[in-house]
TIDREN-785887 format. One record per residue (C-alpha): y, x negated, z negated; residue in three letters. Coordinates in steps of 0.2 Angstrom, whole numbers, plus 5000, padded with zeros to 4 digits. Example, Ala and Ser with C-alpha at 12.3 -4.5 7.8 and 13.67 -1.06 7.14 Angstrom:
REM residues 2
497849384961ALA 499549324964SER 
//
This chain:
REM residues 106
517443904824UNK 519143984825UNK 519243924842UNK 517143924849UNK 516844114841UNK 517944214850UNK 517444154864UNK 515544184862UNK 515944364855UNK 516844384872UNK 515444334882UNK 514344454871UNK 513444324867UNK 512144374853UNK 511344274839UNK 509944304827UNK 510744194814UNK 512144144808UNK 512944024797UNK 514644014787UNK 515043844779UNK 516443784788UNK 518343794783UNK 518243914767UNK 520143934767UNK 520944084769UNK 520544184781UNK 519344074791UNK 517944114781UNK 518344314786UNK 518744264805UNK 517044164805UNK 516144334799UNK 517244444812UNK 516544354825UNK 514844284819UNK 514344494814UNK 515044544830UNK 513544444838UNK 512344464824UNK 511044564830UNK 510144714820UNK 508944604810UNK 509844454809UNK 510244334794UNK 511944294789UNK 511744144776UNK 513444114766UNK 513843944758UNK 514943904744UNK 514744074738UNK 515743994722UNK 517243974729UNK 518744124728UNK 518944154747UNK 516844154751UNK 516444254735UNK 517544414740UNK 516644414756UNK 515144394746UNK 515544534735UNK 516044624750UNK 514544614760UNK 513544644744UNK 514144824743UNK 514044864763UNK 512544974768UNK 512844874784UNK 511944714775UNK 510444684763UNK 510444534752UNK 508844434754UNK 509444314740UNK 510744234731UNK 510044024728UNK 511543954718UNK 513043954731UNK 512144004743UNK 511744164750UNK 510644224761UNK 511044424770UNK 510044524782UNK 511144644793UNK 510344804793UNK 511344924805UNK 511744884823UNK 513844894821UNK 514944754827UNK 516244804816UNK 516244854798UNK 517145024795UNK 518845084790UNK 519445034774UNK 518745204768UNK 517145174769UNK 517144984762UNK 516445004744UNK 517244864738UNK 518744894743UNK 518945064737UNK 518344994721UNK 519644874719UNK 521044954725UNK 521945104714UNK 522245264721UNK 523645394717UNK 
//
């Protein structure tokens, strides 16, 4: 996938699903979603596996808190999201819940 996405998201290619469950390492499991949400399309479903796991679970926890995505469900490790805003990118830092809730401020 590290390899194949880019080069879809290139060619603007666009998908109405998409599946992580590859190399939960980190960071493949946030390149996979760079790439794969760059080509979601408005609507789509983004279905997560191994949501147990360190690396998949802060993307979990992150999408969970985006107003980009909606989760449909949560079956065990595996969870299902539907984007809900037509943005190829998530925003700044700023503007991540997640990540202003886990990071201190001065």
């Amino acid at each position: 996938s590290e390899v194949v996405l880019p080069r879809l998201a290139e060619a603007q290619e666009t998908i109405d699903a998409g599946l992580i469950d590859g190399n939960h390492g980190w960071p493949a499991v946030f390149v996979d979603f760079c790439y794969i949400n760059r080509m979601l399309t408005k609507g789509g479903l983004l279905f997560v596996d191994d949501v147990q796991l360190h690396s998949v679970s802060q993307l979990f926890l992150l999408l969970r808190h985006q107003e980009e995505f909606d989760l449909i469900s949560l079956d065990g490790k595996f969870a299902t999201f539907r984007k809900v805003r037509d943005h190829e990118f998530l925003p700044d830092w700023r503007a991540e819940p997640f990540i202003r809730m886990n990071t201190p401020m001065a």
